[in-house]
PDBQT receptor file of N, H, CA, C and O in Angstrom, charges set to zero:
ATOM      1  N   UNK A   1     -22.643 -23.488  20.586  1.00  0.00    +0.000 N 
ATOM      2  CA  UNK A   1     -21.489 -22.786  20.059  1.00  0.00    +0.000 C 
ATOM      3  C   UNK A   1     -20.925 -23.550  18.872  1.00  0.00    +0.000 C 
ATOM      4  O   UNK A   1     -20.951 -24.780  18.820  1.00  0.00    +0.000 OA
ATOM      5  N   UNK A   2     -20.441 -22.816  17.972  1.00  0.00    +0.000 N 
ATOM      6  H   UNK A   2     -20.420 -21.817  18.015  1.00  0.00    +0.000 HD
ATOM      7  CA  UNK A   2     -20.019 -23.318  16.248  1.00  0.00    +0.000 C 
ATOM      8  C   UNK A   2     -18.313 -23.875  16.513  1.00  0.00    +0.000 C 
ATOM      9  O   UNK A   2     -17.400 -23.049  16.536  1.00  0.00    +0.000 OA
ATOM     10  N   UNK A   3     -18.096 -25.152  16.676  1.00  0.00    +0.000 N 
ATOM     11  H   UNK A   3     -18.837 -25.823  16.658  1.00  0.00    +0.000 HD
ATOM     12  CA  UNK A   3     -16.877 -25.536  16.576  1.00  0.00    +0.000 C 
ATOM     13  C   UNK A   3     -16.630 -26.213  15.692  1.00  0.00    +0.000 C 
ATOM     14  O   UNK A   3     -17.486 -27.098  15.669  1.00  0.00    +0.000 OA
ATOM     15  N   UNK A   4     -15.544 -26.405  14.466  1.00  0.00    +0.000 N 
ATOM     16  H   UNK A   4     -14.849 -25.687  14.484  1.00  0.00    +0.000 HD
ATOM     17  CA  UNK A   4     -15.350 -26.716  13.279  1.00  0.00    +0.000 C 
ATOM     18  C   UNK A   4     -14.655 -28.175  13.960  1.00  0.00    +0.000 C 
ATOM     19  O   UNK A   4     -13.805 -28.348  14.834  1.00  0.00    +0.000 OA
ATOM     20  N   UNK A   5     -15.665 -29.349  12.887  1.00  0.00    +0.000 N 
ATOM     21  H   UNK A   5     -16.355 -29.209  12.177  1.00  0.00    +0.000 HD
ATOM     22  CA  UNK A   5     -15.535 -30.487  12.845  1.00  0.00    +0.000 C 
ATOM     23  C   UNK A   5     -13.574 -31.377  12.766  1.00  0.00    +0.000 C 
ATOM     24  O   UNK A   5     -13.148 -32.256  13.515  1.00  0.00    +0.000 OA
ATOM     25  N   UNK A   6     -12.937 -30.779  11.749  1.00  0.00    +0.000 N 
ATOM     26  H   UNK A   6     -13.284 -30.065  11.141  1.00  0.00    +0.000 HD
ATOM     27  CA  UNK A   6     -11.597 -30.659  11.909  1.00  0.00    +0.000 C 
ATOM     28  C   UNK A   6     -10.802 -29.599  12.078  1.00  0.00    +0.000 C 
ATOM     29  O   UNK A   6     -11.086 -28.407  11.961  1.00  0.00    +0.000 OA
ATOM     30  N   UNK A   7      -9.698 -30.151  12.384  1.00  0.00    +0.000 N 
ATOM     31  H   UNK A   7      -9.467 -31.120  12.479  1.00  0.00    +0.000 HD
ATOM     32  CA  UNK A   7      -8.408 -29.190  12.105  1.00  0.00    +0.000 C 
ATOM     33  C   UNK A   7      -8.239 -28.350  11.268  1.00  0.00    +0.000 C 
ATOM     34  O   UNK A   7      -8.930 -28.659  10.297  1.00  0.00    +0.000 OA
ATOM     35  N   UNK A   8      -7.594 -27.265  11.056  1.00  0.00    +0.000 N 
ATOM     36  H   UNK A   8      -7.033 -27.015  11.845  1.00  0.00    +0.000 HD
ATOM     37  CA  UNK A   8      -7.594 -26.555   9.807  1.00  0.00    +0.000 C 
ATOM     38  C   UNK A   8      -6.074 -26.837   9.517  1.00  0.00    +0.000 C 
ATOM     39  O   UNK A   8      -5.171 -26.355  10.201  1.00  0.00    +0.000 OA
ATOM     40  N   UNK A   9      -5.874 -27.679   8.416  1.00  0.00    +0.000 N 
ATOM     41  H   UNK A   9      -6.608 -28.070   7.861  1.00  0.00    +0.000 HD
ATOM     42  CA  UNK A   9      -4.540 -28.258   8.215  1.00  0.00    +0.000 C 
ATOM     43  C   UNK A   9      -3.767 -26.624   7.745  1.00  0.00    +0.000 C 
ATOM     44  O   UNK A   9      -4.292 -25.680   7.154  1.00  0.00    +0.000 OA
ATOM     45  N   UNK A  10      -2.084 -26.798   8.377  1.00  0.00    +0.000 N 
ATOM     46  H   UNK A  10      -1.658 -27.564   8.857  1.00  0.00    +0.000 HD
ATOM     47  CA  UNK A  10      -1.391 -26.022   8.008  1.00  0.00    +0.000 C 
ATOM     48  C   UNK A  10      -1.369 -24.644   6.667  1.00  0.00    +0.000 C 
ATOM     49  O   UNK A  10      -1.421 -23.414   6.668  1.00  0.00    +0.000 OA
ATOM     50  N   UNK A  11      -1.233 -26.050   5.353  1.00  0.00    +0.000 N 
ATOM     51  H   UNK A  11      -1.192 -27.049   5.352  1.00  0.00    +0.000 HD
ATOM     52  CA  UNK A  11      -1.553 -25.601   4.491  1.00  0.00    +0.000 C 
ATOM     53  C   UNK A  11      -3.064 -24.577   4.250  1.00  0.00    +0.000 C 
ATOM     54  O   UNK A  11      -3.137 -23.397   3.904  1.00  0.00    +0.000 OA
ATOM     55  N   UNK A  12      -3.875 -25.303   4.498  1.00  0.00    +0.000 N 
ATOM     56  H   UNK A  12      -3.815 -26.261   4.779  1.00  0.00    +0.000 HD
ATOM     57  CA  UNK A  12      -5.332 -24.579   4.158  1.00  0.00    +0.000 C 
ATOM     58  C   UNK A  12      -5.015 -23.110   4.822  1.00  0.00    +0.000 C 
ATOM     59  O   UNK A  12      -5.163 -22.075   4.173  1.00  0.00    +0.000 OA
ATOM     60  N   UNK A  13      -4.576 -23.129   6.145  1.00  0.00    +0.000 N 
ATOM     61  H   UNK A  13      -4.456 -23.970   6.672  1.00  0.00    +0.000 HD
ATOM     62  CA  UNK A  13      -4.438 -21.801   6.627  1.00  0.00    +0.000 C 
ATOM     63  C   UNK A  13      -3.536 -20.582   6.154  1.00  0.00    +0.000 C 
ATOM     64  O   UNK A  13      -3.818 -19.384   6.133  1.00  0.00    +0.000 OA
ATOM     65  N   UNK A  14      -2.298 -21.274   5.756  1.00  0.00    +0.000 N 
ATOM     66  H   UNK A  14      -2.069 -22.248   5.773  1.00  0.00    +0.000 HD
ATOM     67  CA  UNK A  14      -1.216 -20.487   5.318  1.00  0.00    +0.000 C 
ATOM     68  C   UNK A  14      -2.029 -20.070   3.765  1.00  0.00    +0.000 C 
ATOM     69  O   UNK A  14      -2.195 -18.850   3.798  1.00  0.00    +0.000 OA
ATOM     70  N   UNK A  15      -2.381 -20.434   2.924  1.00  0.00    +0.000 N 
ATOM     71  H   UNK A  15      -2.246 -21.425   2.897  1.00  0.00    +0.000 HD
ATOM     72  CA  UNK A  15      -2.738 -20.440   1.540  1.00  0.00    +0.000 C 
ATOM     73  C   UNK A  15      -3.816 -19.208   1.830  1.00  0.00    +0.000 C 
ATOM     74  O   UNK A  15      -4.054 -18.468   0.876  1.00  0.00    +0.000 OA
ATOM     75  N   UNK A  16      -4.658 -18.880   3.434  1.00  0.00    +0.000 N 
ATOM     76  H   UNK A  16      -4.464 -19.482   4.209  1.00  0.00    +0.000 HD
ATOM     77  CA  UNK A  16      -5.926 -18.218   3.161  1.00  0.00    +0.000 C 
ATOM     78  C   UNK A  16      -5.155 -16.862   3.813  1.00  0.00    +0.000 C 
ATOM     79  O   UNK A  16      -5.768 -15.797   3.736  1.00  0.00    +0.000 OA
ATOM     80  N   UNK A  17      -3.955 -16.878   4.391  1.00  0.00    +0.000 N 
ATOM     81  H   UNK A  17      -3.457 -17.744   4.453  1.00  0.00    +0.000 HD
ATOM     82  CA  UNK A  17      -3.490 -15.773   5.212  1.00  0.00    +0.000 C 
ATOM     83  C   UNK A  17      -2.006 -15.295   3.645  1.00  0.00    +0.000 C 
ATOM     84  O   UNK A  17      -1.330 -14.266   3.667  1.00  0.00    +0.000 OA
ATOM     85  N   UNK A  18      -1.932 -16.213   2.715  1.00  0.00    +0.000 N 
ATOM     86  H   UNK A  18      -2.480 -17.048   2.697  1.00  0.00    +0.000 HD
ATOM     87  CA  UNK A  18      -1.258 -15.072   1.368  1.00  0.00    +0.000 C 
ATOM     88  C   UNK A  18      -1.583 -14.016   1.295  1.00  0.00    +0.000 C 
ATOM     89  O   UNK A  18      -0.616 -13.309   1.013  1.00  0.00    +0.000 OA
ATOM     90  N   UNK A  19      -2.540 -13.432   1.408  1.00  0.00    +0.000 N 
ATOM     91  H   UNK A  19      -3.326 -14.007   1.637  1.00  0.00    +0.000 HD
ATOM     92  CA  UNK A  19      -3.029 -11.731   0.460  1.00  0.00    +0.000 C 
ATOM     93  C   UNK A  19      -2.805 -10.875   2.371  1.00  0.00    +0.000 C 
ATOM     94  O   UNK A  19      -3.544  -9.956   2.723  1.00  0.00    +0.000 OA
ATOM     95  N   UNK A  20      -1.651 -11.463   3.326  1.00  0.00    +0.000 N 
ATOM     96  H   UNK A  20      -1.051 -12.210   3.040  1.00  0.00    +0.000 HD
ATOM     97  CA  UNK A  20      -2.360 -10.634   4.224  1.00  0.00    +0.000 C 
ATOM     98  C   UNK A  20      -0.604 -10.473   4.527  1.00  0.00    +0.000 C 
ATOM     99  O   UNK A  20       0.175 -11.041   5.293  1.00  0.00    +0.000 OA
ATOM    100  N   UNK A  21      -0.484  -9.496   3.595  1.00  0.00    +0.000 N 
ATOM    101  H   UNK A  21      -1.117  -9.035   2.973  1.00  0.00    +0.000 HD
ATOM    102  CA  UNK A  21       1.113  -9.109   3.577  1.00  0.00    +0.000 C 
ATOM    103  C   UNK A  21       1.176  -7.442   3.881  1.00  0.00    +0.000 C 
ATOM    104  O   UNK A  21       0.172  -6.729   3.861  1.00  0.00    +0.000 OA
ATOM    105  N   UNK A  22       2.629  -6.927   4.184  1.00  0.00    +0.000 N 
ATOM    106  H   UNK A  22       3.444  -7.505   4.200  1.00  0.00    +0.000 HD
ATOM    107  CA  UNK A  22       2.703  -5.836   3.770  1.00  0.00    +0.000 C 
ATOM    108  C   UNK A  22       3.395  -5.188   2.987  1.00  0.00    +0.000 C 
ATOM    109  O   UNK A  22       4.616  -5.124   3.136  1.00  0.00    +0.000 OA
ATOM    110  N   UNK A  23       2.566  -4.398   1.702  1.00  0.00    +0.000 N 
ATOM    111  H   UNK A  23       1.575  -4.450   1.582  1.00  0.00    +0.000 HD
ATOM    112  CA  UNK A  23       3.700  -3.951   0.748  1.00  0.00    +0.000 C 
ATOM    113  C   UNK A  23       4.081  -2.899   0.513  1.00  0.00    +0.000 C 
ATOM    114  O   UNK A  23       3.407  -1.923   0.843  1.00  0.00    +0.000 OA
ATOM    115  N   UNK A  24       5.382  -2.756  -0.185  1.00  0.00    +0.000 N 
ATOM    116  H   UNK A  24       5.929  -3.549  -0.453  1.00  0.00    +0.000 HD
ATOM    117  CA  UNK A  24       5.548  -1.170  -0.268  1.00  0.00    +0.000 C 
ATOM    118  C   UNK A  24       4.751  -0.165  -0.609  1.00  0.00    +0.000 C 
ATOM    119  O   UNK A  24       3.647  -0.442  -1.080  1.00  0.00    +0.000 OA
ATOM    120  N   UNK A  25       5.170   1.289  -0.432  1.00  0.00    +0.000 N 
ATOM    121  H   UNK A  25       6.066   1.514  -0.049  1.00  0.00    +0.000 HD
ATOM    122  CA  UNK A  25       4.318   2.585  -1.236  1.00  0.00    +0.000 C 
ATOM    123  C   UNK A  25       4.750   2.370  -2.827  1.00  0.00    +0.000 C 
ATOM    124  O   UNK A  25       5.931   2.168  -3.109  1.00  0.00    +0.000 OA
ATOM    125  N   UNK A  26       3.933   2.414  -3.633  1.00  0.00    +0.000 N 
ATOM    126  H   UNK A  26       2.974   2.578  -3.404  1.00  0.00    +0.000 HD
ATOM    127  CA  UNK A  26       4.058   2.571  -4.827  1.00  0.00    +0.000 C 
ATOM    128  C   UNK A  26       4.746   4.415  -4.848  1.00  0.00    +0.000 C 
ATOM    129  O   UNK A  26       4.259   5.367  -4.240  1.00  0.00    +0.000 OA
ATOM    130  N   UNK A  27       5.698   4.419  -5.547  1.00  0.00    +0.000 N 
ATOM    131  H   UNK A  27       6.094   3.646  -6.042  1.00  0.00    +0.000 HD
ATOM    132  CA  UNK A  27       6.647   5.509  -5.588  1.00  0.00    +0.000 C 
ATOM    133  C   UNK A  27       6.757   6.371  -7.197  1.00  0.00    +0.000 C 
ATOM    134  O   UNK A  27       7.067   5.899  -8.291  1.00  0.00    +0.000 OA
ATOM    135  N   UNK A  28       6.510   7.277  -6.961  1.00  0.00    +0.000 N 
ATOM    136  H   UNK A  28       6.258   7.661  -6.072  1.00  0.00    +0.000 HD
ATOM    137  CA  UNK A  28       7.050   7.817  -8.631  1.00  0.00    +0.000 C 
ATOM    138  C   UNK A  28       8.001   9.181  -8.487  1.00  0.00    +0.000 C 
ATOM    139  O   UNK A  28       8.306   9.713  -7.420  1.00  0.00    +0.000 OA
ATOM    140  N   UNK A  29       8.325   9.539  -9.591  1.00  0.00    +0.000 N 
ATOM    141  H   UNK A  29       8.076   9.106 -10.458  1.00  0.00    +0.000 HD
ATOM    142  CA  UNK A  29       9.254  10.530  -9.137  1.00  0.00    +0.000 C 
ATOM    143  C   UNK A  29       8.747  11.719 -10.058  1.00  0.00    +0.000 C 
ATOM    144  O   UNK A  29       8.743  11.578 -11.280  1.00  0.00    +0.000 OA
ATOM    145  N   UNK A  30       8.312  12.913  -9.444  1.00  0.00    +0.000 N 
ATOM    146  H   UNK A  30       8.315  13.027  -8.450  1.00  0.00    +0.000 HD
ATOM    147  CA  UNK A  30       7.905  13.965  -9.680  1.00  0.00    +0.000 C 
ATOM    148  C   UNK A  30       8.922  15.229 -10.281  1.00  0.00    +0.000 C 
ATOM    149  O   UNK A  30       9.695  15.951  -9.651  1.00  0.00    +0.000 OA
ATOM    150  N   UNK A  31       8.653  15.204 -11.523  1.00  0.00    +0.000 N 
ATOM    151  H   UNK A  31       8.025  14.617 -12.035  1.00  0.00    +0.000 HD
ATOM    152  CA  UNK A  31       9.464  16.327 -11.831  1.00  0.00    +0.000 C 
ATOM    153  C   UNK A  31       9.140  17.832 -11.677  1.00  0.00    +0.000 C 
ATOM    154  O   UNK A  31       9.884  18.694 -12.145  1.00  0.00    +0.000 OA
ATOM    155  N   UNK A  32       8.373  18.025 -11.222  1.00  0.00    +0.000 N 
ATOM    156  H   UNK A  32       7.768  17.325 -10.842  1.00  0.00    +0.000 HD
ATOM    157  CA  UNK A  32       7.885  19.636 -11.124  1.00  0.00    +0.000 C 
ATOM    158  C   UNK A  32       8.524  19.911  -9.682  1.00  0.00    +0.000 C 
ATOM    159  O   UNK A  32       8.622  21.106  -9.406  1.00  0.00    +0.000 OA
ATOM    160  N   UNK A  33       8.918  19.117  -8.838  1.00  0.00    +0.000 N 
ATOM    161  H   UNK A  33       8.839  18.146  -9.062  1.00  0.00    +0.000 HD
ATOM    162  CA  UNK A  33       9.358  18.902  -7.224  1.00  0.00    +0.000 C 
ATOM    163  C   UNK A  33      10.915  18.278  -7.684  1.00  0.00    +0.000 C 
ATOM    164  O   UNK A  33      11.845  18.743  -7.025  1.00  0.00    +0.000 OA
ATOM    165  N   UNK A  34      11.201  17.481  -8.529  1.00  0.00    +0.000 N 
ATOM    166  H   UNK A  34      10.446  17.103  -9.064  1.00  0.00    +0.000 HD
ATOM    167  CA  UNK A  34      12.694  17.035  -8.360  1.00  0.00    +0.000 C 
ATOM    168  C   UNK A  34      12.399  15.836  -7.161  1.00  0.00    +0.000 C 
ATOM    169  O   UNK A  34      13.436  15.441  -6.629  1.00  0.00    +0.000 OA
ATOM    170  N   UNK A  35      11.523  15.398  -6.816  1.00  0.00    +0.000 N 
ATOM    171  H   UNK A  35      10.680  15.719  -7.248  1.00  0.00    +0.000 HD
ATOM    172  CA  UNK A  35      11.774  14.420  -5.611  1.00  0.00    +0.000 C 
ATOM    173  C   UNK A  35      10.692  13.634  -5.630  1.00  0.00    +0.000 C 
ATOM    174  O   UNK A  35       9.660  14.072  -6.137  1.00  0.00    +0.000 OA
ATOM    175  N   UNK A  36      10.743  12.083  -4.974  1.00  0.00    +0.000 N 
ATOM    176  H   UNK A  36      11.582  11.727  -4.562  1.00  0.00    +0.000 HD
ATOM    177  CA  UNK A  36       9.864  10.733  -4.963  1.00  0.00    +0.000 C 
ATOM    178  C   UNK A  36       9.069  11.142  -4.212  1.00  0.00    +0.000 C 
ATOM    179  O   UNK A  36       9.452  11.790  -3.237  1.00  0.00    +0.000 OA
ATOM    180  N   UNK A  37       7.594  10.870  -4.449  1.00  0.00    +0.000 N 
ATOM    181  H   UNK A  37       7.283  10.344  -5.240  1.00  0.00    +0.000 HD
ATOM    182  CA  UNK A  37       6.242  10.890  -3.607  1.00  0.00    +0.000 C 
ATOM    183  C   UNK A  37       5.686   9.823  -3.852  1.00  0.00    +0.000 C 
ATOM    184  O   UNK A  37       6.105   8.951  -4.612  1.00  0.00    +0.000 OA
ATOM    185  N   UNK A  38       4.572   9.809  -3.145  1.00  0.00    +0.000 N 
ATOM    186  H   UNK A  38       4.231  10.517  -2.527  1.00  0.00    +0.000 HD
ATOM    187  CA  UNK A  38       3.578   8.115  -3.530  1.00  0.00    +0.000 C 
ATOM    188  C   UNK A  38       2.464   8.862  -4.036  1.00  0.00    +0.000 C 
ATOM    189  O   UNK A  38       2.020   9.998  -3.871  1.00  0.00    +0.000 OA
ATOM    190  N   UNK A  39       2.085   7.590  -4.879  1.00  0.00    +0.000 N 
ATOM    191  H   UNK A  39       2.446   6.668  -5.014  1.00  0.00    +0.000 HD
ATOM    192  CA  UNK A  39       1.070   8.262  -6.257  1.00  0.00    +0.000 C 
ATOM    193  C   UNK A  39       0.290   8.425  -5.702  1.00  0.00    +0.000 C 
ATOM    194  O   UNK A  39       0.145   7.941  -4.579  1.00  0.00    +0.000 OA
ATOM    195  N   UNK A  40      -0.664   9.307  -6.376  1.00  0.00    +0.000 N 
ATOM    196  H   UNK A  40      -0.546   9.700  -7.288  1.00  0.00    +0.000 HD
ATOM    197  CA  UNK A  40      -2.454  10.516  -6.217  1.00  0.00    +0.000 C 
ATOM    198  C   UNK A  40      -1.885  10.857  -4.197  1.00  0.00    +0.000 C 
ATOM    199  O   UNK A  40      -2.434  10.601  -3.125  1.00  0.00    +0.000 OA
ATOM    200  N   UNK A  41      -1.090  11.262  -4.428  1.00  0.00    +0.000 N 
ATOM    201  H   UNK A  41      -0.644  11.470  -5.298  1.00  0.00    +0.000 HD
ATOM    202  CA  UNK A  41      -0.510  12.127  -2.578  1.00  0.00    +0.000 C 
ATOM    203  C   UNK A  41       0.176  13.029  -3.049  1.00  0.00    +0.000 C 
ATOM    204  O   UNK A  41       1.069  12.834  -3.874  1.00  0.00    +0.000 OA
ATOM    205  N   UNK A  42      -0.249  14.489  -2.445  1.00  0.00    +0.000 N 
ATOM    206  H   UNK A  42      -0.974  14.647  -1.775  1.00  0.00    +0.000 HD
ATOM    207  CA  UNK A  42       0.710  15.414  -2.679  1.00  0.00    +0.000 C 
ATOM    208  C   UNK A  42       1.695  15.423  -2.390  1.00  0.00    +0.000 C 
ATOM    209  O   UNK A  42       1.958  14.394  -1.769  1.00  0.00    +0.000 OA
ATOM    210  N   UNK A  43       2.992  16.453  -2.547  1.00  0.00    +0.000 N 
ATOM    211  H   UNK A  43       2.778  17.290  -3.051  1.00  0.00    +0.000 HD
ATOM    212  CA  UNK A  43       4.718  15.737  -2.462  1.00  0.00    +0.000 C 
ATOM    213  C   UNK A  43       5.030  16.855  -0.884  1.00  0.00    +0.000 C 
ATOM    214  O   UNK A  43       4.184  17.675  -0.529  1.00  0.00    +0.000 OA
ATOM    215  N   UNK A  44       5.858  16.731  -0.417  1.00  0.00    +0.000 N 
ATOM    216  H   UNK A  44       6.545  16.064  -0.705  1.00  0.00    +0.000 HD
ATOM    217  CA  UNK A  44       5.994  17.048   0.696  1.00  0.00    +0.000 C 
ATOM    218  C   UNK A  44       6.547  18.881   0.369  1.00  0.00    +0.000 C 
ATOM    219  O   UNK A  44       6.549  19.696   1.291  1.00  0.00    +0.000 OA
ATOM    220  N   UNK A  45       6.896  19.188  -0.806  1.00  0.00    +0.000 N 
ATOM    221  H   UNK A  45       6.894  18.526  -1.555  1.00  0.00    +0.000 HD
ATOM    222  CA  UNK A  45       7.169  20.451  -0.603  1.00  0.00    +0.000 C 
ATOM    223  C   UNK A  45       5.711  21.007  -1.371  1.00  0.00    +0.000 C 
ATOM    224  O   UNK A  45       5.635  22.143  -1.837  1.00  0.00    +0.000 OA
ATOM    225  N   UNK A  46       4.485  19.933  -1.423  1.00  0.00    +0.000 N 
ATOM    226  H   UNK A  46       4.548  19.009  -1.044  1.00  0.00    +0.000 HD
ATOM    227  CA  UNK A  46       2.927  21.030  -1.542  1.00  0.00    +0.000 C 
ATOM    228  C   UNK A  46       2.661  20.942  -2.978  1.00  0.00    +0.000 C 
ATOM    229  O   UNK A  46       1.786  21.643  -3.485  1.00  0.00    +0.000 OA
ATOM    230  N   UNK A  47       3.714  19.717  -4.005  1.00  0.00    +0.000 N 
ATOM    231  H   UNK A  47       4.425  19.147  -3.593  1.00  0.00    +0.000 HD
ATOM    232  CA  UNK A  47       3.282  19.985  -5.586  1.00  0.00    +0.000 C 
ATOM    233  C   UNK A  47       1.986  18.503  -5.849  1.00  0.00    +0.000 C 
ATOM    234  O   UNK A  47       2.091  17.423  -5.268  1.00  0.00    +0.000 OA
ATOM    235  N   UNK A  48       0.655  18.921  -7.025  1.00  0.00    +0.000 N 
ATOM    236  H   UNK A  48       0.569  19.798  -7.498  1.00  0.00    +0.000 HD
ATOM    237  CA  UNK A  48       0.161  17.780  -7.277  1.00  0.00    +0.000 C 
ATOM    238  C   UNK A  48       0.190  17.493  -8.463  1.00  0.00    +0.000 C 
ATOM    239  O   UNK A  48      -0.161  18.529  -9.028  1.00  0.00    +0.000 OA
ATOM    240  N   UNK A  49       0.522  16.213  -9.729  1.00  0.00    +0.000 N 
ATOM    241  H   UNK A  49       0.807  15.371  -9.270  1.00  0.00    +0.000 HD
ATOM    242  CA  UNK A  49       0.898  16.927 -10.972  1.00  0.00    +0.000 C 
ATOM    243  C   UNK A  49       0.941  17.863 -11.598  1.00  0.00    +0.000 C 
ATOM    244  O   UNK A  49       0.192  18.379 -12.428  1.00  0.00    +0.000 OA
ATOM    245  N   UNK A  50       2.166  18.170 -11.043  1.00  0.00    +0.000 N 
ATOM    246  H   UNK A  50       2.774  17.751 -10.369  1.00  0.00    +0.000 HD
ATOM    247  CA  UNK A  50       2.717  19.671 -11.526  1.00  0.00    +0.000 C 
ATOM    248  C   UNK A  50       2.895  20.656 -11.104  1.00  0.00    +0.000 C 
ATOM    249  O   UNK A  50       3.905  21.338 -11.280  1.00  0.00    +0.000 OA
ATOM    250  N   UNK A  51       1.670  21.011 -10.271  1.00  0.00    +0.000 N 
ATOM    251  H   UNK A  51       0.850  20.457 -10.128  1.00  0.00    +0.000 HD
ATOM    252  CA  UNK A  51       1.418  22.311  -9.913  1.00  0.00    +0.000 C 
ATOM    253  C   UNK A  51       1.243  22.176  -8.390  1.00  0.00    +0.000 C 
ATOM    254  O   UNK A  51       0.918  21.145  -7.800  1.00  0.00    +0.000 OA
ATOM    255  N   UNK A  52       1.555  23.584  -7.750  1.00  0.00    +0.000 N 
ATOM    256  H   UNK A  52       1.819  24.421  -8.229  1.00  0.00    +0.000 HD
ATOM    257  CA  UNK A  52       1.785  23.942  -6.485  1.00  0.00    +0.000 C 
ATOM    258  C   UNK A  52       0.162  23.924  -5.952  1.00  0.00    +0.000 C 
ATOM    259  O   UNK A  52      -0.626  24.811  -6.280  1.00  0.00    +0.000 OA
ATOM    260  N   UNK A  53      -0.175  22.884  -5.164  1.00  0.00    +0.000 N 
ATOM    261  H   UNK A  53       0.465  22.164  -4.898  1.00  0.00    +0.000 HD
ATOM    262  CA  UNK A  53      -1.315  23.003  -4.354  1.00  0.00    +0.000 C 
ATOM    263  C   UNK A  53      -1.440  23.340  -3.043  1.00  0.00    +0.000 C 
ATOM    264  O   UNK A  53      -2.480  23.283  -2.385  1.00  0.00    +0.000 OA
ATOM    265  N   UNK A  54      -0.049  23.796  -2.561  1.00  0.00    +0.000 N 
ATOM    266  H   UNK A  54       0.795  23.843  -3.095  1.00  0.00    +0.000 HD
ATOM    267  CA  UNK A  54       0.099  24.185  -0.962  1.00  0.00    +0.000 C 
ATOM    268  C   UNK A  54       1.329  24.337  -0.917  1.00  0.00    +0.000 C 
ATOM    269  O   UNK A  54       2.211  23.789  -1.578  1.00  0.00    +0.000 OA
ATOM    270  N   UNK A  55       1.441  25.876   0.698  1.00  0.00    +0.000 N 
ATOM    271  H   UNK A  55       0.725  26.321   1.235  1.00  0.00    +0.000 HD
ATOM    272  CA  UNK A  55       2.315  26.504   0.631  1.00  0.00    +0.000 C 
ATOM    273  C   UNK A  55       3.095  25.996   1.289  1.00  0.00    +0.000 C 
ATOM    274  O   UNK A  55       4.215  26.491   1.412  1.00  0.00    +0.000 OA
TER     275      UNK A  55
């Protein structure tokens, strides 16, 4: 069985677990709807730039 020779000091670990965050929805605000959606997602009343893709 593979058991690592040292410790994995604090640092080394914290530095490899950075990119393991959670971030917001990127947000834009749609004028054909008047209201915030998250980008390339249709908007909740059915618009996709611009235009009505669902009823």
């Amino acid at each position: 069985m593979a058991v690592p020779a040292r410790k994995t000091s604090k640092a080394k670990k914290r530095a490899r677990r950075t990119h393991q965050v959670i971030k917001a929805p990127n947000l834009s605000f749609d004028l054909a709807s008047g209201e915030y959606r998250r980008s390339h997602h249709v908007s909740l009343k059915g618009y996709y730039k611009g235009r009505q893709v669902k009823e």
